[in-house]
C-alpha positions in Angstrom: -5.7 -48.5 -22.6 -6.6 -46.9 -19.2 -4.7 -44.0 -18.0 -3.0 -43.5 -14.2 -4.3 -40.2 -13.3 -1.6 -39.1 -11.1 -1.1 -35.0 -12.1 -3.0 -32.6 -13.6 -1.3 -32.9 -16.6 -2.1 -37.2 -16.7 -5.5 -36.1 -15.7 -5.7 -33.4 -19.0 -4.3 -36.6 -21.2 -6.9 -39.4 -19.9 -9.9 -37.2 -20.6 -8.8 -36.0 -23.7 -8.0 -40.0 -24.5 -11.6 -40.4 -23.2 -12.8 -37.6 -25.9 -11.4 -39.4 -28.8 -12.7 -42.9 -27.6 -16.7 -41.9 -27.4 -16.5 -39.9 -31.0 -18.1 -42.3 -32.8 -17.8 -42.6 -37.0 -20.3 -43.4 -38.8 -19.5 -46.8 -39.1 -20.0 -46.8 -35.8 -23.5 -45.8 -35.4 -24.5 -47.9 -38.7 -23.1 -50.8 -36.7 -24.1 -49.9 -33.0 -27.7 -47.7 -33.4 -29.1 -44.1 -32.3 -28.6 -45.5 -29.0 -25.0 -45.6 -29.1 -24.5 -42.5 -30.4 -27.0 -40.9 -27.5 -24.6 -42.7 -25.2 -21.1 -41.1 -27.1 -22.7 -37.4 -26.7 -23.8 -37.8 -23.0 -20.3 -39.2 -22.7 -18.3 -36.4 -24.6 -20.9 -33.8 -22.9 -19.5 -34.7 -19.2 -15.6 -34.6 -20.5 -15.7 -31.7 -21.8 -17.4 -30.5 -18.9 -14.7 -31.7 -16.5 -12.0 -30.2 -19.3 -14.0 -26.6 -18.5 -14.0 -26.8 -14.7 -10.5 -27.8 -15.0 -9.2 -25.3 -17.3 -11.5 -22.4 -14.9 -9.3 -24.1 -12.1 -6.1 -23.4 -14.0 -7.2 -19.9 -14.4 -8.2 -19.4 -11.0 -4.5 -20.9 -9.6 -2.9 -18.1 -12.4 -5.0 -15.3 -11.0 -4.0 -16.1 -7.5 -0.7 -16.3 -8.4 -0.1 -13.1 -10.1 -2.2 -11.7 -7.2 0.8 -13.1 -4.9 3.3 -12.1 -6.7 2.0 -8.5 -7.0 1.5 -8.4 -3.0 5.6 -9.4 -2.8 6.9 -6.7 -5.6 4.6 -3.9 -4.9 3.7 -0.5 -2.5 0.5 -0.4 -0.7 -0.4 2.3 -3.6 0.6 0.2 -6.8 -1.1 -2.8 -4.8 -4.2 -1.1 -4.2 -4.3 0.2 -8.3 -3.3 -3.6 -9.2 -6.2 -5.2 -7.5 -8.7 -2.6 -8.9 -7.3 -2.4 -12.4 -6.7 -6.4 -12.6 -9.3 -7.6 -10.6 -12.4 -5.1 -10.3 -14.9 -6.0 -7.8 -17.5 -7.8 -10.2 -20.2 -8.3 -7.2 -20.2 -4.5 -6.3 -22.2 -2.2 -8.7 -20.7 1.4 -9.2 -17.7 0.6 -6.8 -15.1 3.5 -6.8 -11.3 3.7 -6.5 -9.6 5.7 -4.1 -6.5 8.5 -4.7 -4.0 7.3 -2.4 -1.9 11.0 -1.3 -1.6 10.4 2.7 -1.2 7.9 5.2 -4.7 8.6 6.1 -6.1 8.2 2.3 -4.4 5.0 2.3 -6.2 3.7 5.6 -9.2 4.6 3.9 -8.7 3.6 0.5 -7.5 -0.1 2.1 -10.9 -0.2 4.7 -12.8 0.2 1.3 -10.9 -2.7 -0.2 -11.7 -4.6 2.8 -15.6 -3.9 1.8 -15.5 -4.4 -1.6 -13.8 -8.0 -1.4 -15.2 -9.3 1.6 -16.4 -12.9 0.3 -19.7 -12.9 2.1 -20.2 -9.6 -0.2 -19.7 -12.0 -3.1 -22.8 -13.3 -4.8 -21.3 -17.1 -5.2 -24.1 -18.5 -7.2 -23.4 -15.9 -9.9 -19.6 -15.7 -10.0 -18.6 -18.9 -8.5 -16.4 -20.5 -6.2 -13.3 -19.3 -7.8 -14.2 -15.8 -7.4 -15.2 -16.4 -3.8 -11.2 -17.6 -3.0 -10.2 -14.6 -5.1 -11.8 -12.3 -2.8 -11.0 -14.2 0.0 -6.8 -14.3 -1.3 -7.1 -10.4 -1.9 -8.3 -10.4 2.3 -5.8 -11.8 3.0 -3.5 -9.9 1.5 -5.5 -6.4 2.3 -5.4 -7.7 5.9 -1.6 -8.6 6.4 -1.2 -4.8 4.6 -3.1 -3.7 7.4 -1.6 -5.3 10.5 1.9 -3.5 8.4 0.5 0.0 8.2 -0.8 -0.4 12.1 2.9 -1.6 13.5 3.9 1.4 11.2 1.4 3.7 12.7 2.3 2.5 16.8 6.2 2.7 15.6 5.8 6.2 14.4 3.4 6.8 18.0 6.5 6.1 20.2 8.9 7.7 17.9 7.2 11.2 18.3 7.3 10.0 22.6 10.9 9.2 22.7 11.1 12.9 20.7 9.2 14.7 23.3 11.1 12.9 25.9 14.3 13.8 24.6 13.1 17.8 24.3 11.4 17.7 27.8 14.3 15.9 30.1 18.0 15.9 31.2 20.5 13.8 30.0 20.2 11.6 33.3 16.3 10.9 33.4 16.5 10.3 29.4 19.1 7.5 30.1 16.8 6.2 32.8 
């Protein structure tokens, strides 16, 4: 009976219905020939090929989400450590991690990351596409990080203005 593929889950069950059809017993091959069997291992060779790209996939969606849910729970500093420790930059030999002790160590340490995981750094052909959209998810996240510490950095910028302001003029002109 032919299976509705609607789900990942349908699609797990149809091709491991498909595996159990094309194992053949050998009654099978006494009745149906070499030919037969040749035919059940090509068969069984190309499921459980899809059943390895589709269990990499299901790895790939669990990396990216603990990857999220690390960006939504953590500080820039435990981020930075979490991506190193968890996901260490396999394209880049003798990469190094970064102490994070000042706003400008942490500018630094987060331009690095920016370097390390840039996907066209990423040799593809030797760690696949699912590390290329791991690099590119960790981007993303580096970048919105960034575009955070910046509005923190021109925040702090007219904070120390409106201080120098309030030092340098009357009570008049700093209403104005």
């Amino acid at each position: 009976e032919k299976r509705e593929i609607t789900t990942p889950d349908t699609k797990w069950a149809a091709y491991h219905q498909l595996w159990g059809y094309y194992r053949p017993t050998q009654a099978d091959i006494d009745k149906y020939g070499d030919q037969y069997r040749a035919l059940c291992r090509e068969i069984i060779s190309r499921v459980r090929s899809r059943f390895n790209k589709m269990e990499e996939l299901c790895q790939g969606e669990e990396k990216l989400k603990k990857l999220r849910e690390a960006d939504k729970q953590m500080s820039d500093e435990d981020f930075y450590n979490f991506v190193f420790d968890t996901f260490p930059p396999k394209h880049v030999y003798g990469y190094e991690k970064r102490e994070i002790t000042t706003p400008d160590t942490k500018w630094a340490a987060y331009h690095q990351l920016w370097g390390y995981y840039r996907p066209t750094q990423a040799d593809i052909d030797k760690y696949g596409d699912q590390y290329r959209a791991l690099c590119r998810e960790i981007i993303s996240r580096v970048r919105s990080r960034f575009n955070k510490m910046e509005e923190l950095c021109q925040g702090e910028e007219k904070l120390k203005k409106l201080r120098e302001a309030d030092k340098q003029m009357s009570d008049e002109d700093f209403y104005n």
